[in-house]
N, C-alpha and C positions, 0 to 999 in steps of 0.2 A: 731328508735330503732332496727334497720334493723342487724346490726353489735351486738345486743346484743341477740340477740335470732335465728339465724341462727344456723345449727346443730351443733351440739359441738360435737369435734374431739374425736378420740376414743384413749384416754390418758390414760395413767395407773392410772385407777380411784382408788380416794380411797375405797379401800374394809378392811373387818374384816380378820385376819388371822388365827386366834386363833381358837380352838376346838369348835364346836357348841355343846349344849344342849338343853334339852326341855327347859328351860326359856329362849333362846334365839329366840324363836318359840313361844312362849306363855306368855309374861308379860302382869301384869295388870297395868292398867294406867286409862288416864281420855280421852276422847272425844274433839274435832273431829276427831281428825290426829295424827296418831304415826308418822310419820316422820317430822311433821308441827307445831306440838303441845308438844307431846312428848320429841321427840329426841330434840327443843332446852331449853325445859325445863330442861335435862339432862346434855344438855353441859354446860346450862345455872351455874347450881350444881356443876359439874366439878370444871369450874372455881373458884367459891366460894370456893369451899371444896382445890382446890392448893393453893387458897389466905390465909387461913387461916391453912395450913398445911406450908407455908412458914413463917406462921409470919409476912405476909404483912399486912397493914393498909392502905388500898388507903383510898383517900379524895373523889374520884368519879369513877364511871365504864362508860363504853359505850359500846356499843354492835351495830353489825349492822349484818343485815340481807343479806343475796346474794343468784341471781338466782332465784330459782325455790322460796325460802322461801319467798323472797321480793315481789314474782308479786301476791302471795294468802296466803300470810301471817298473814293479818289482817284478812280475811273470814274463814282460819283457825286456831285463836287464837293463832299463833305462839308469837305474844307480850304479850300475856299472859302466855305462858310459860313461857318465858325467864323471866319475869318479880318475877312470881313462883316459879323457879331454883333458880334464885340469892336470895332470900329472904330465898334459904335453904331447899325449900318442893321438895319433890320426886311425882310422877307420881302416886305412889304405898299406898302412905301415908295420901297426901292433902284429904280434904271432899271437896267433887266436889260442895257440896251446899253452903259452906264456900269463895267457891274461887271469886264472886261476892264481896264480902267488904272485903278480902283480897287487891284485886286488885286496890279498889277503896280509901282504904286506902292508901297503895302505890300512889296512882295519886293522890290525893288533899295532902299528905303532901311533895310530890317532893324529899320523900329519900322512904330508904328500908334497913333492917335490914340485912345486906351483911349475907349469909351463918346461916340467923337467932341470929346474936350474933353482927355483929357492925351495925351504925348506920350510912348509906352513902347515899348523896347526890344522886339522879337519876330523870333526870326532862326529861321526856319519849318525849318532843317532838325534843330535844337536843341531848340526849344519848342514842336513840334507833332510829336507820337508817334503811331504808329499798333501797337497791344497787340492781337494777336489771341484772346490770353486773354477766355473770357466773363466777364463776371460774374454772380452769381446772381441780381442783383434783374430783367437783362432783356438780350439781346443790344444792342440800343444804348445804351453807356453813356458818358459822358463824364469825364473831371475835369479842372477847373481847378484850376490854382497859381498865387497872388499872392506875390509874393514882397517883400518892404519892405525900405527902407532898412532898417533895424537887423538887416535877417538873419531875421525872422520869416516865416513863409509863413501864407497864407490858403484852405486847401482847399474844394472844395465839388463833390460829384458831380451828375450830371444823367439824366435817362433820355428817348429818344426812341421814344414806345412807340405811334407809327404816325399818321398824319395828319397831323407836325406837330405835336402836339401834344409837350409836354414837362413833365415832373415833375422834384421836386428830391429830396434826403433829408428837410430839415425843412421847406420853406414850402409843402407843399401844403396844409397846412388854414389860408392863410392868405387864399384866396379867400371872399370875402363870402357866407354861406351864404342861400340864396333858397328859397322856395317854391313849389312850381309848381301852378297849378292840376289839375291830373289828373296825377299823378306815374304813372309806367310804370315795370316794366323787366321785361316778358316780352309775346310775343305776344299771351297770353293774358289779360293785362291791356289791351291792347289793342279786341283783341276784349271784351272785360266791360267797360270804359267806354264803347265803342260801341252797345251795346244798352242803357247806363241811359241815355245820354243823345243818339243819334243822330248825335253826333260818326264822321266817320271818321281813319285815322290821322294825315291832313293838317292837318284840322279843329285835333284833339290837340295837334299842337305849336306850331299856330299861336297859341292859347290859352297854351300855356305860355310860349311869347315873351314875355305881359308879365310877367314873373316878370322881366327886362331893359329892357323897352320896351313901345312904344305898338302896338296894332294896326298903324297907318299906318305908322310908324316899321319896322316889322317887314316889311310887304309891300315897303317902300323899300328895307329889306336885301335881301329877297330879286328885285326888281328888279335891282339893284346886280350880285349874283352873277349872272344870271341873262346880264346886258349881257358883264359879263367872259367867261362862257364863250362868249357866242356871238363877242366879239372876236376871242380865240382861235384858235374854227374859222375865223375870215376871215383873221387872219393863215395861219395854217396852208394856205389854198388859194391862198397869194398868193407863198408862200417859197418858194426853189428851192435848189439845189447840195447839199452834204456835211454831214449831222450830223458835231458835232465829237466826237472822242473816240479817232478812230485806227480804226475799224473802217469809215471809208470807207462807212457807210451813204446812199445819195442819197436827199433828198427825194422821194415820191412824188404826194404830195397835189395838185400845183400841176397836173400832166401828167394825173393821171386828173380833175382838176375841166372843165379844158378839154375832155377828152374829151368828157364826161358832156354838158357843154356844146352841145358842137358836135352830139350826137344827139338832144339836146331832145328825145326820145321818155320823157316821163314816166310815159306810159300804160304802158310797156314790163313783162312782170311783175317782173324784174329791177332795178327802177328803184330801188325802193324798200331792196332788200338795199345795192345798188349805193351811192346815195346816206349811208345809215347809215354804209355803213363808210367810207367816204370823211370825213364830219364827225368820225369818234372818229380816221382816221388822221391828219387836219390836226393834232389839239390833240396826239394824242401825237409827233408830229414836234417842235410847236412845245415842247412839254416838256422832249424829249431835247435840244433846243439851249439850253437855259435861259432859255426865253420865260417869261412872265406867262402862269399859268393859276390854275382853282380847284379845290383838295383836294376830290375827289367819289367817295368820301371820301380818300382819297390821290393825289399827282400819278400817282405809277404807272400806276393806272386811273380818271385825270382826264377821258379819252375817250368813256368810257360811256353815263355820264347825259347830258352833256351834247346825243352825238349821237340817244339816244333823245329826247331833249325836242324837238329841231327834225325829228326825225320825227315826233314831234306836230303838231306848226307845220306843219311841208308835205303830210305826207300824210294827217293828220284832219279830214273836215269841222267844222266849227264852231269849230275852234280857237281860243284864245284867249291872252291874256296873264295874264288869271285863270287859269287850268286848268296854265299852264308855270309859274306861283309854287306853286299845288298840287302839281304836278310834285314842287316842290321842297321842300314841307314833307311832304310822303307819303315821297320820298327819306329824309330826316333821322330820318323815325319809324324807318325800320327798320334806318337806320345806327348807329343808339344802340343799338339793342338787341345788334347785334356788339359794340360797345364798350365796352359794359356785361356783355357774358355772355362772351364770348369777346378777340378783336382783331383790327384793322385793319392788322397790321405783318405784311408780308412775312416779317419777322424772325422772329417766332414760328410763324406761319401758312403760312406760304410762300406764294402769287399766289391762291390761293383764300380769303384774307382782304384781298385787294385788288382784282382784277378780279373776283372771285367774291362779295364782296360787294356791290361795284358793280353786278352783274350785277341783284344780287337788290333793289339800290333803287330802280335802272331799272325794272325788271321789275313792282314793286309801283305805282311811280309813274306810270306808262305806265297800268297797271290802274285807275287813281283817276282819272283824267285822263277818260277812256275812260267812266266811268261805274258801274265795278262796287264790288260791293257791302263790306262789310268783310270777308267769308269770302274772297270773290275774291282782293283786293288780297292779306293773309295768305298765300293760295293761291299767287300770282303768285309773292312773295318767296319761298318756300318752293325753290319748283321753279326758279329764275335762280342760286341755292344749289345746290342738291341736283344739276345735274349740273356744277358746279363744284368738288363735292368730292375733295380729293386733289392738286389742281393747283399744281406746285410752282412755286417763285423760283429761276430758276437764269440769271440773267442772261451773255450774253455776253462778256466783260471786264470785268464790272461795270459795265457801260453800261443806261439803260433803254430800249433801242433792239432788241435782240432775245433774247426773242420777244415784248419787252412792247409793242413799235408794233400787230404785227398785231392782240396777245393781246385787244386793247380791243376793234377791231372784231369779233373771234367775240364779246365780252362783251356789245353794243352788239344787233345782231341775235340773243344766245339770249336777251335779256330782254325783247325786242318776240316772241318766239316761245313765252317763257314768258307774258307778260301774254294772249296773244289765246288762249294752253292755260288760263289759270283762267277768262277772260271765256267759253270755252264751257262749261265746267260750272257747276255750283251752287253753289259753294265748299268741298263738301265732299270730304275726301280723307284720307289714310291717313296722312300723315307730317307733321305742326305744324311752322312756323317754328320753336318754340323747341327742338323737337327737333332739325333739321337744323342749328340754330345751335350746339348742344352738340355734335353729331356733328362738326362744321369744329372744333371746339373742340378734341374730342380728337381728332382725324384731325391736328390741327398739331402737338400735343403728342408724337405716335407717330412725326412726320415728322422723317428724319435731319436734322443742321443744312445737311449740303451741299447741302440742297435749300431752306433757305432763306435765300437773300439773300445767300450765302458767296460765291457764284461756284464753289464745290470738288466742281461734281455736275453731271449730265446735260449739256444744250448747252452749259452752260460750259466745259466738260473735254470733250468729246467733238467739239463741231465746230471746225472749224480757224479762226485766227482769222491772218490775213495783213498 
């Protein structure tokens, strides 16, 4: 398989072109994998949704998986996305406790209710292929087959290019083109709209929201996310027994909350490490089981932000419900800029374009929150990056369960340790965001594929798995 997994060229990948927003930063979905899970659940819908906005009636579909989707597919329920999508559920809609005899339904009658409404043939070990061949336009690649009465087929490829997000071959310039009041896409623009106009990065995108929506509309969103993630970590400290998946992982979250609990020594200096990691371990528990979380910016490293934000909440004086929606449009400012200049996929980037840039929106967000200045915040995300550089995907059976449970927590306390490293300096420093974001850029580029997202490299192949 030598010729299939050697590095792949550095081709005009498929990327998104179009105007980023907070939900492009922040969708809710289901567990384990927004780019594995999600995204082909979406393209999976796509499909459906063109099928049936054309008027087609195929007799059967087929679907096959490539690259990065195909070698951790199965570990991360990417067949069950797809499976999900074509049947018409959305990421955002499905009841994640439903989807068990949804699916199983599906598999013992060998069809699926196309797009929710026809009634097509799909016999999953036949019509759903897993091609470990890459393709050139992106490690996560899809295609669907429609196949029609008369014998004609209907193709259409997809690409899942991190967060969740998804592109096609031809409909991506078919989203409605907007304009955004302060258009960005380098830190440094950033910074130069903050001195004409005293905007910080938060300020910035909250502005560009109505380029979509109203002010108020827009804090409502980010209310909304805001609620989800903290659900999340309550479920997560409430769950107990075996992630599924076969590698026998137990729950931890529930047994160290109690703990924590039962020592009510909040003053403790420990308290505050203690507690962090605990809130990023609850949501990526609830993740690996295929709970409801939200893309920040991937489920991968869903754990992150959110448990820095309730480190806001618990251990900042003056905290607020204004400063955790700040939180979270300061987050989005500097998620886009990955997104825009680099990526958020495992797949390309390996865990340092996941929990590594997680790292680095906590890290900014925390900073804004907190008070500091635009050099700071900049500062902040620079350095929750910068020792994240190099950090690979090498998941355990293709599970996102180890090392990506812990991985959150160290991502969760080094961006509360990078935010309080800019808020003691002046903002001035040696290495620019947009530098360190091209250096991830090309550090994923230079990175074998075994180490991303393959499973074929480091703890995947190396520790024993029983």
């Amino acid at each position: 398989m030598d010729h299939l997994l050697g590095d792949l060229p550095a081709p005009a990948r498929a990327r998104s072109t179009r105007a980023l927003g907070l939900a492009d930063l922040f969708a809710v979905g289901i567990g384990p994998s927004s780019s594995h899970t999600v995204g082909p659940m979406r393209a999976a819908w796509r499909f459906a949704e063109f099928l049936a906005r054309s008027y087609l009636r195929p007799a059967r579909i087929e679907c096959t998986l490539f690259g990065s989707l195909a070698l951790t597919g199965r570990g991360h329920l990417s067949d069950v996305g797809v499976l999900l999508g074509l049947s018409g559920w959305t990421p955002d809609c499905v009841d994640p406790d439903e989807i068990a005899n949804i699916v199983a339904t599906i598999r013992r009658g060998k069809c699926l209710a196309l797009g929710g409404r026809q009634s097509v043939a799909f016999c999953e070990s036949s019509d759903l292929r897993f091609d470990p061949q890459f393709l050139p336009e992106h490690p996560n690649g899809l295609r669907f087959i429609a196949w029609l009465p008369d014998g004609t087929t209907i193709e259409k490829r997809y690409f899942s290019i991190g967060g969740g997000a998804v592109i096609g071959e031809a409909d991506e310039g078919a989203a409605r083109p907007v304009t955004l009041r302060f258009p960005f896409s380098s830190g440094a623009d950033l910074l130069e709209i903050g001195r004409r106009t005293g905007l910080g990065p938060g300020d910035i995108v909250r502005e560009n929201e109505s380029a979509w929506r109203s002010a108020e509309e827009s804090d409502a969103l980010a209310g909304h996310i805001l609620a989800v993630m903290d659900s999340c970590i309550d479920r997560g400290l409430r769950a107990e027994g075996l992630l599924p998946g076969g590698l026998r992982v137990p729950r931890r979250a529930g047994a160290i909350y109690k703990d924590l609990q039962r020592q009510k020594a909040i003053s403790d200096p420990a308290a505050a490490f203690e507690w962090t990691s605990l809130w990023a371990l609850a949501v990526n528990e609830e993740n690996a089981a295929g709970g409801r979380v939200v893309t920040a910016p991937t489920n991968g490293a869903a754990g992150v932000l959110p448990a820095v934000i309730r480190y806001y909440r618990h251990f900042i004086t003056g905290a607020d419900d204004r400063g955790a929606r700040y939180m979270l449009y300061t987050a989005a400012a500097i998620g886009m800029l990955y997104k825009m200049n680099a990526s958020i996929s495992a797949a390309e980037m390996g865990c340092q374009g996941e929990v590594g840039v997680a790292c680095s929106m906590a890290a900014a967000a925390l900073a804004a929150a907190m008070g500091g200045s635009n050099a700071q915040i900049e500062n902040a995300a620079e350095i929750g990056m910068e020792h994240n550089l190099g950090l690979t995907c090498d998941p355990i059976g293709g599970l996102v369960q180890i090392p990506c449970i812990e991985r959150n927590t160290m991502g969760a306390v080094k961006a509360i340790n990078a935010a309080y490293l800019a808020l003691r300096g002046n903002g001035a420093h040696h290495v620019s965001l947009d530098a360190v974001i091209e250096t991830m850029r090309q550090t994923g580029e230079d990175m074998k594929s075994q180490y991303k997202e393959t499973s074929l490299g480091g703890l995947a192949v190396n520790a024993a798995v029983c």
